[in-house]
C-alpha positions as CSV (number, residue, x, y, z in Angstrom):
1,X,67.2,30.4,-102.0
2,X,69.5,33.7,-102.0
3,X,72.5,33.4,-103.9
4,X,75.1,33.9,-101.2
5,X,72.8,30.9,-99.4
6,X,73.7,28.8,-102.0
7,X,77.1,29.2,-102.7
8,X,77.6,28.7,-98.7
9,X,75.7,26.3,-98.4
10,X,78.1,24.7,-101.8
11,X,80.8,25.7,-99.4
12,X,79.7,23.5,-97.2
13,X,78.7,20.4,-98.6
14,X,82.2,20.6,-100.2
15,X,84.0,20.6,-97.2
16,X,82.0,18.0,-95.0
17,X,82.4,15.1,-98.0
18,X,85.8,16.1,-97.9
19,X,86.5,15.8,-94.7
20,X,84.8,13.0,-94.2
21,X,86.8,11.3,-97.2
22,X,90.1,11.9,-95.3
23,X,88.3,10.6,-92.4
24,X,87.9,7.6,-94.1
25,X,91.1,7.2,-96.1
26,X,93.0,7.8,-92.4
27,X,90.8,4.8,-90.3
28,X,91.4,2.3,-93.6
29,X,94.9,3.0,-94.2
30,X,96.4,1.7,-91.2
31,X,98.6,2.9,-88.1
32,X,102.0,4.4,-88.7
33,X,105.2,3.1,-87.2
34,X,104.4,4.0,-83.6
35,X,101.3,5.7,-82.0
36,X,102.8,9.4,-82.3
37,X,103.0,8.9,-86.0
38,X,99.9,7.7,-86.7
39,X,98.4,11.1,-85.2
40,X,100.9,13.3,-87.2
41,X,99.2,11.4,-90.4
42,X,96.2,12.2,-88.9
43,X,97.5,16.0,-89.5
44,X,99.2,15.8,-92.6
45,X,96.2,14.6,-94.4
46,X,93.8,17.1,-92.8
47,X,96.7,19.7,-93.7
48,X,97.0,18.9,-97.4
49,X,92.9,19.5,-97.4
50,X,93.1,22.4,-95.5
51,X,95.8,23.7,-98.3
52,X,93.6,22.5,-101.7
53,X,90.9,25.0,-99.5
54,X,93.1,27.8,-99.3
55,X,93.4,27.7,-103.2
56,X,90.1,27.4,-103.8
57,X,89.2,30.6,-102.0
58,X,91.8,32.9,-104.0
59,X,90.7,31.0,-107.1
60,X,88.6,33.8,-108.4
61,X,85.9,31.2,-109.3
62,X,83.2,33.6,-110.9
63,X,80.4,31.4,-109.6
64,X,81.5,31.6,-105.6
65,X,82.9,35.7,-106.5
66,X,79.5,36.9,-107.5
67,X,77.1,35.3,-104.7
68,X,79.8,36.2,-101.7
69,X,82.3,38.6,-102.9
70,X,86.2,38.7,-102.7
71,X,86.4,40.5,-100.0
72,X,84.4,37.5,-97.6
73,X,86.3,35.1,-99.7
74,X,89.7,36.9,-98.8
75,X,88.9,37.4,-95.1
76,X,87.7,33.2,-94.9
77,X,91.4,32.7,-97.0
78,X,92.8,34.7,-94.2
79,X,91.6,32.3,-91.3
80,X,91.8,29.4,-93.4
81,X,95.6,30.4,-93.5
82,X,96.2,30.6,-89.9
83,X,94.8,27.5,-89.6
84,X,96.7,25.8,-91.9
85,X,99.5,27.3,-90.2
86,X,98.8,25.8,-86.9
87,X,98.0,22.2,-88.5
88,X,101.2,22.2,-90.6
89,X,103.3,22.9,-87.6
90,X,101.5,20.6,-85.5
91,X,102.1,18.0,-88.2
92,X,106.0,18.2,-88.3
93,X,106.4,18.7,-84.7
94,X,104.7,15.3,-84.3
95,X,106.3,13.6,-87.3
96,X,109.8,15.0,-85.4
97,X,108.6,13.6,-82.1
98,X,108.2,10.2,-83.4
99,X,111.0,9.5,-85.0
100,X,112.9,10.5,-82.1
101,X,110.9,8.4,-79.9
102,X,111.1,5.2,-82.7
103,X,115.1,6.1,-82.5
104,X,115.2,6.7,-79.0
105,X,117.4,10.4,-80.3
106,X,117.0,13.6,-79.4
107,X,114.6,15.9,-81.5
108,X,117.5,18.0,-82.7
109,X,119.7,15.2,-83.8
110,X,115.9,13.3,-85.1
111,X,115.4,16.7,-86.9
112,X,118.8,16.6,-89.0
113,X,118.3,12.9,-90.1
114,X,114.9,13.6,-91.5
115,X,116.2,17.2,-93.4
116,X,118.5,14.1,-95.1
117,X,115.0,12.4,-96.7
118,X,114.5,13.7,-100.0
119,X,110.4,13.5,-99.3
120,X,110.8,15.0,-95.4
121,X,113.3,18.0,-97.0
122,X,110.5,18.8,-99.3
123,X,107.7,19.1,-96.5
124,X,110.1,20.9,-94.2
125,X,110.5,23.2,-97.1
126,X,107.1,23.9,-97.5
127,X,106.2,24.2,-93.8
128,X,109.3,26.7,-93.7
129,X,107.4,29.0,-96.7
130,X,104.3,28.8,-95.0
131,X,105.5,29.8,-92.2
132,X,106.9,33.0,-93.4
133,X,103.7,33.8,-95.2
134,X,102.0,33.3,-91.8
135,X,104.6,35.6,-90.2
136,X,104.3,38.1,-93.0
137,X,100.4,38.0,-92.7
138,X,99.8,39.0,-89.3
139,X,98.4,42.5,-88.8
140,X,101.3,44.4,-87.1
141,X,103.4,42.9,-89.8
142,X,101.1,43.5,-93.0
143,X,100.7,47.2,-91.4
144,X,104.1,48.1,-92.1
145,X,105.0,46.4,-95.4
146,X,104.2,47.5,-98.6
147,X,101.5,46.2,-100.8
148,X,103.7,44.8,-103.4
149,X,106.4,43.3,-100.8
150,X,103.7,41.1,-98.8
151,X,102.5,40.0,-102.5
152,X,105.3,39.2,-103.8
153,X,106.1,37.0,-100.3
154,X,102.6,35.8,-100.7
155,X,103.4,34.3,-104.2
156,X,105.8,32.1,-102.6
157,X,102.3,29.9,-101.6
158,X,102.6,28.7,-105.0
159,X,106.4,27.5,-104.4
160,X,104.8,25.7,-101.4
161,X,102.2,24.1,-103.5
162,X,104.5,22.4,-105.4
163,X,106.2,21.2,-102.6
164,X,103.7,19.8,-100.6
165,X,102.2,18.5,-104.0
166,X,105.7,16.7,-104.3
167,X,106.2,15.9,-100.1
168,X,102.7,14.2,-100.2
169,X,103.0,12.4,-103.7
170,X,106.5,10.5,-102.0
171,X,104.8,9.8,-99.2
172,X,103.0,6.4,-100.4
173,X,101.3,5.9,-97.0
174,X,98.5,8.8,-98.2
175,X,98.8,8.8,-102.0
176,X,99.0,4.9,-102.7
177,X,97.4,3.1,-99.8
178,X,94.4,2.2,-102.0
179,X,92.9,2.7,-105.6
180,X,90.6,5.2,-104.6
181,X,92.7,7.1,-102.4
182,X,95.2,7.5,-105.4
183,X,92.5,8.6,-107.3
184,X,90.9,11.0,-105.0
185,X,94.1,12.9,-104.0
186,X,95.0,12.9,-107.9
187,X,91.3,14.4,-108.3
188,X,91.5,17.0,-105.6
189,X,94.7,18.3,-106.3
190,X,93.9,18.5,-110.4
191,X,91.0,20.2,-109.1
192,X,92.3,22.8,-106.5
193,X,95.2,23.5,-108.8
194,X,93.5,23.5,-112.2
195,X,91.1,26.0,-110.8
196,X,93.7,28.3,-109.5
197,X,95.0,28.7,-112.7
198,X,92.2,29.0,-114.7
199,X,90.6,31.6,-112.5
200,X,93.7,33.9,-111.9
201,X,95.6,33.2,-115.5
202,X,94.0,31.5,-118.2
203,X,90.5,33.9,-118.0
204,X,92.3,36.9,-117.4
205,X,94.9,35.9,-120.6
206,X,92.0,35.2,-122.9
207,X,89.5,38.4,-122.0
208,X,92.7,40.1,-122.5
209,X,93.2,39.1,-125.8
210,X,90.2,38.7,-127.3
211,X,88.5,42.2,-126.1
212,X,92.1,44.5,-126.3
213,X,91.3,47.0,-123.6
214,X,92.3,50.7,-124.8
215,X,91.7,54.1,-123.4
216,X,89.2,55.7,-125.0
217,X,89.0,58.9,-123.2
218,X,90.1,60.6,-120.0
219,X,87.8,63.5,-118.4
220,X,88.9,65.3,-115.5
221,X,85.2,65.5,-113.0
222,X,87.1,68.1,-110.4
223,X,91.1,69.0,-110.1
224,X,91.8,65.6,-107.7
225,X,89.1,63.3,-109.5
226,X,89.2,62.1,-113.0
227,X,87.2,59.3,-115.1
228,X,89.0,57.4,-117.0
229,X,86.7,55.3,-120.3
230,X,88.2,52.1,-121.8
231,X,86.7,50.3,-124.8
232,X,87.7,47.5,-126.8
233,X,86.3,44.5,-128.8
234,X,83.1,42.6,-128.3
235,X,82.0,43.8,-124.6
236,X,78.9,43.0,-125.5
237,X,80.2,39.5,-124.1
238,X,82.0,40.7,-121.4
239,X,79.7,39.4,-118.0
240,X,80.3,42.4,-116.1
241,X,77.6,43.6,-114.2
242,X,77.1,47.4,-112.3
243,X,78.3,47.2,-109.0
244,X,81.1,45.2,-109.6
245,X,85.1,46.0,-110.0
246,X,87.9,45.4,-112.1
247,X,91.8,44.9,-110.9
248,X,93.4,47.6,-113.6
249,X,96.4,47.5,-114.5
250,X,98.3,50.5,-117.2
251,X,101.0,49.4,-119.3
252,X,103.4,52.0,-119.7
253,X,101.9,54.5,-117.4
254,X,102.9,52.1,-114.2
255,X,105.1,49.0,-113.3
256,X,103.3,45.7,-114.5
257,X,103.3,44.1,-111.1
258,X,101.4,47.7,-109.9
259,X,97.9,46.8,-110.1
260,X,94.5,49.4,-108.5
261,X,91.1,47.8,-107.9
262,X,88.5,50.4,-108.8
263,X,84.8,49.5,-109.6
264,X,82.8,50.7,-112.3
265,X,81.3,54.1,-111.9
266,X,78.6,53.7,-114.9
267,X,76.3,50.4,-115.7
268,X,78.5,48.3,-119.0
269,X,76.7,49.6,-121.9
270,X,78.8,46.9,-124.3
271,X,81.0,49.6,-125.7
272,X,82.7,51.1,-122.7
273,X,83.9,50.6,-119.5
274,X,84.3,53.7,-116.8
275,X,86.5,54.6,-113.6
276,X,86.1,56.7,-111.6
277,X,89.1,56.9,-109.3
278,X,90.0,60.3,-106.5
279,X,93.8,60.8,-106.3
280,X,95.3,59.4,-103.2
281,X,98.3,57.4,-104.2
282,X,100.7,58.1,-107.0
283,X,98.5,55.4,-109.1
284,X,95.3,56.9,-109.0
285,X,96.8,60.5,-109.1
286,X,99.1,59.6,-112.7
287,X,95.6,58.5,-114.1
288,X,94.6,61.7,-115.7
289,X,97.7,61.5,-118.1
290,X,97.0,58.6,-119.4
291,X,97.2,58.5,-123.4
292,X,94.2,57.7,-125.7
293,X,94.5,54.6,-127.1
294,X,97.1,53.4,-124.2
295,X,96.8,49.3,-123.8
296,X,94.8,48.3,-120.8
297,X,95.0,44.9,-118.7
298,X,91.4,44.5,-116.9
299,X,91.5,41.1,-114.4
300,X,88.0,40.2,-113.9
301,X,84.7,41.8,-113.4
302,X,84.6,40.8,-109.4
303,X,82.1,41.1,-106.8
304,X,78.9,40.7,-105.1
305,X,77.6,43.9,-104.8
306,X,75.0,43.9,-108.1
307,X,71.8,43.9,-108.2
308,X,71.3,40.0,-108.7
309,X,71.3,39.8,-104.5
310,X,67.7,41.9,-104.4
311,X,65.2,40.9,-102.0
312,X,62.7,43.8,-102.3
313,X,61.4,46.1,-104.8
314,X,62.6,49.1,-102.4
315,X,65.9,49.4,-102.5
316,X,68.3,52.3,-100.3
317,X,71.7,52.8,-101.7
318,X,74.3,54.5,-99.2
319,X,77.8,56.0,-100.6
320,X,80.4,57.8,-99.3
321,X,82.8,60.1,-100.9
322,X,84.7,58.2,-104.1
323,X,82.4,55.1,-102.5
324,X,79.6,56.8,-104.9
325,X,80.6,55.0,-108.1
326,X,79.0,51.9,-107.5
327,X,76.6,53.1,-106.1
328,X,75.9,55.4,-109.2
329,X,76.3,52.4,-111.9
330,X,73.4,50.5,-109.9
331,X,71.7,53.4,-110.4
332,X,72.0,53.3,-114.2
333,X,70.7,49.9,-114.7
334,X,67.7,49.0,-115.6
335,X,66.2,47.0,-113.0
336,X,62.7,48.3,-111.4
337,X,62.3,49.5,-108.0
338,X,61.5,52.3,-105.8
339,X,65.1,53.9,-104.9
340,X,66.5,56.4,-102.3
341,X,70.0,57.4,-102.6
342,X,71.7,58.8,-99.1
343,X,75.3,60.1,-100.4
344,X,77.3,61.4,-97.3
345,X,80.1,63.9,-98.2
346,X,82.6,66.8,-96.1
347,X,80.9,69.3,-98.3
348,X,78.9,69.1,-101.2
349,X,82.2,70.6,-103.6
350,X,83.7,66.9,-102.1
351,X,80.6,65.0,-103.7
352,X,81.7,62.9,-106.8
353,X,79.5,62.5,-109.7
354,X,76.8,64.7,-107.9
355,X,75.3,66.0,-111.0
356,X,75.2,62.9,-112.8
357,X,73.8,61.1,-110.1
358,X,70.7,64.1,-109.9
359,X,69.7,63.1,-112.9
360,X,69.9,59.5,-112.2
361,X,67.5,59.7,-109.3
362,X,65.4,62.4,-110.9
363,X,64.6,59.5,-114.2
364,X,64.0,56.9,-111.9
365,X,61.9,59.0,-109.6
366,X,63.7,58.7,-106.6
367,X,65.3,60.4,-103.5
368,X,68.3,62.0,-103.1
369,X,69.6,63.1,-99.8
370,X,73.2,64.9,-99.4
371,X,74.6,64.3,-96.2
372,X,77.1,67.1,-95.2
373,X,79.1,67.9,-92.7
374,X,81.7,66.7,-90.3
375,X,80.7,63.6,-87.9
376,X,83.2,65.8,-85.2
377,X,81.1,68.7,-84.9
378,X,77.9,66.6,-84.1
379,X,76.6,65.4,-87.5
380,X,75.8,61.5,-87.5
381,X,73.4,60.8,-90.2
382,X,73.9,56.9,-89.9
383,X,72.7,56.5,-86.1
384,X,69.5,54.5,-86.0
385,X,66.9,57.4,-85.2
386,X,68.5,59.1,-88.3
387,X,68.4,56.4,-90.8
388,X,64.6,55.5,-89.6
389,X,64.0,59.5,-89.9
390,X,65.5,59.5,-93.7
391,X,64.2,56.3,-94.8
392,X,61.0,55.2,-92.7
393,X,60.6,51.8,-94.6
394,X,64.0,51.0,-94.5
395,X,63.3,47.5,-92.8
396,X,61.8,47.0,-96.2
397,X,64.4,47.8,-98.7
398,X,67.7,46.3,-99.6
399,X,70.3,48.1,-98.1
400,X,73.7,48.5,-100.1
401,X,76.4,50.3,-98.3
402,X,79.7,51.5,-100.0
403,X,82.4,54.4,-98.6
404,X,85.1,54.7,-96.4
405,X,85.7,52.1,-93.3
406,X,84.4,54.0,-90.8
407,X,81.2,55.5,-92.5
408,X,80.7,51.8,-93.6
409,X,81.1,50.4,-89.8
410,X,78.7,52.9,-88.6
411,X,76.1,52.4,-91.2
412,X,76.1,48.3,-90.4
413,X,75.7,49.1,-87.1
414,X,72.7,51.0,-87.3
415,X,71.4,48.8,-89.9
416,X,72.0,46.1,-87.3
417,X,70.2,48.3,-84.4
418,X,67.4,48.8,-86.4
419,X,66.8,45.3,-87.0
420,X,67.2,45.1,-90.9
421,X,67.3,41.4,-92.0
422,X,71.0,40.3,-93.0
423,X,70.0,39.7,-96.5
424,X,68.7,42.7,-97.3
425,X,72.4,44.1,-96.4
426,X,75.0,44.6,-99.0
427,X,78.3,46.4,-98.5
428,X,81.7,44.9,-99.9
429,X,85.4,46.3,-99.9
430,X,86.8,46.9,-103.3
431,X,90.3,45.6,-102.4
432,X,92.5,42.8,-103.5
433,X,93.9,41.8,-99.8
């Protein structure tokens, strides 16, 4: 079975027991005080599940990262959200509705009475957060903030953690309405929340620590692209993998909180690590002055896109512009295989790494196609007829895909048209939201 089967399929199973747990726990611990509360327990329960979820899919677990990739994970935490958004609302609107109808008040003056409840205040509290999040989240909101203001509002999930952890724990009706149901909940949320912080602190803390990432060296590759190589202690032992990415961060060079994800542009050797990064932000562009020897703060390796998700013994590998450097580290490793490389570029002076990757293809006996050109004036290398033209046994290879939105889009597309098998297709977006 494939590894990203696997993990989905883990997915899955996870959710269904868990569901039907709640299920359970809902039928066996009785009606609330009237009809319309019994449904809004009915949504808080499925809520707080919904929520442990959430956390599991940002938990950076390496096992789920490396058969489906952060970027899947990110987009299912994105939809997870909105969901959990709907059910949360749902939830207090109901709980609102039936107090007033138990009091025979009005929902405004119900509303009020319930803000006065130490356990109510705290879920109202959290709804409010999540809310915001949700708000903050959509796409003609998250267009026009920065990257650093949604994430530092999307921290404030934590805040809400605590505060449904806190809502739920008071309300005894879900935590203590058997033995097991105290013991599950206690289980779930130990779980959910222990692995959020082991998989976004306490790993990145200790690689930190025991491997002391430095600069080892800076070269300049062209006047708006520079390679930056980072050492440090025992990499042997680090499990990254070509293909993959790092969230960087530069002590000293940037603020703390400023953090690039750029993926490894040569295949870990155990005594350095490479970027390659183009200029396009004031990050990547204040890269080629960084100082030898400079502290570096490396949060994972992350992502599916290695070699461990081969099918075939043919294998196609399609960059575009800086999109290359994965591309080129799967290259470098030693893994067998017939390989064609199709790099698509402006014009070849824009082409990355082009040397080095020559060379690459030229050892392993390969193919190298440079695609030049603009798409405007007529050139579209990645329509079907053109992809079967360049690669004739293309239905036959793995396909991995890595460059710019667009190219990306229109390569899947064709790969789609010409009817190669989902498996055998492998692009992922280097990006932390």
């Amino acid at each position: 079975m494939a590894p990203v089967v696997q993990a989905r399929l883990a997915l899955w199973v996870f959710i269904i027991v868990n569901v039907a747990i709640v299920e359970v726990l809902f039928f066996t611990a009785g009606a609330g005080k009237n009809e319309i509360l019994t449904v809004a327990k009915f949504f808080g329960l499925h809520a707080a599940l919904i929520l442990m979820l959430q956390l599991l899919l940002v938990a950076r677990l390496p096992w789920l990262d490396r058969r489906i990739g952060m970027d899947r994970l990110t987009v299912w935490h994105r939809w997870v959200g909105f969901t959990l958004l709907w059910t949360i609302l749902t939830h207090a609107t109901i709980v609102v509705l039936g107090y007033a109808t138990l009091d025979n008040a009005s929902m405004g003056k119900t509303f009020l009475a319930l803000a006065g409840v130490p356990a109510s205040l705290l879920g109202m509290l959290a709804a409010g957060i999540i809310v915001v999040i949700g708000a903050v989240s959509t796409r003609y909101v998250r267009r026009r903030l920065q990257y650093e203001t949604w994430h530092g509002l999307h921290l404030l999930l934590y805040v809400a953690l605590g505060l449904a952890f806190v809502h739920q724990l008071r309300e005894t009706t879900t935590f203590k309405s058997s033995a097991f149901a105290f013991a599950y909940w206690w289980a779930l949320w130990l779980f959910a929340f222990g692995s959020l912080v082991v998989g976004r602190i306490v790993v990145p803390l200790w690689r930190n620590s025991r491997h002391q990432f430095r600069v080892a060296a800076v070269v300049p590759e062209s006047p708006d692209v520079v390679s930056v190589y980072v050492t440090g202690r025992h990499l042997e032992q680090l499990p990254a993998r070509a293909g993959q990415f790092f969230v960087w961060r530069f002590p000293g060079h940037n603020h703390w909180w400023l953090a690039n994800p750029f993926s490894l542009s040569a295949a870990p050797d155990g005594r350095t690590l490479r970027l390659t990064a183009k200029a396009v932000g004031t990050a990547s562009a204040g890269l080629r002055h960084l100082k030898v020897g400079a502290r570096v703060f490396l949060e994972g390796p992350y992502g599916a896109f290695t070699s461990m998700h081969r099918t075939r013994p043919g294998v196609l590998l399609i960059a575009g512009g800086v999109g290359v450097t994965p591309i080129r580290s799967l290259l470098e490793e030693h893994t067998p295989g017939d390989f064609v490389v199709l790099y698509r570029v402006r014009d070849e002076r824009d082409a990355v790494l082009l040397d080095e990757l020559r060379q690459l293809v030229a050892a392993r006996r390969g193919r190298l196609h440079l695609l030049t050109g603009r798409t405007g004036q007529g050139v579209r290398p990645f329509e079907p007829e053109a992809l079967h033209r360049l690669v004739p046994d293309i239905t036959e290879r793995d396909v991995y895909v890595c460059g710019p939105p667009a190219m990306t889009s229109a390569v899947l597309s064709g790969l789609r048209q010409l009817k190669v098998p989902n498996l055998q297709v492998h692009a992922e977006k280097f990006s932390m939201a």
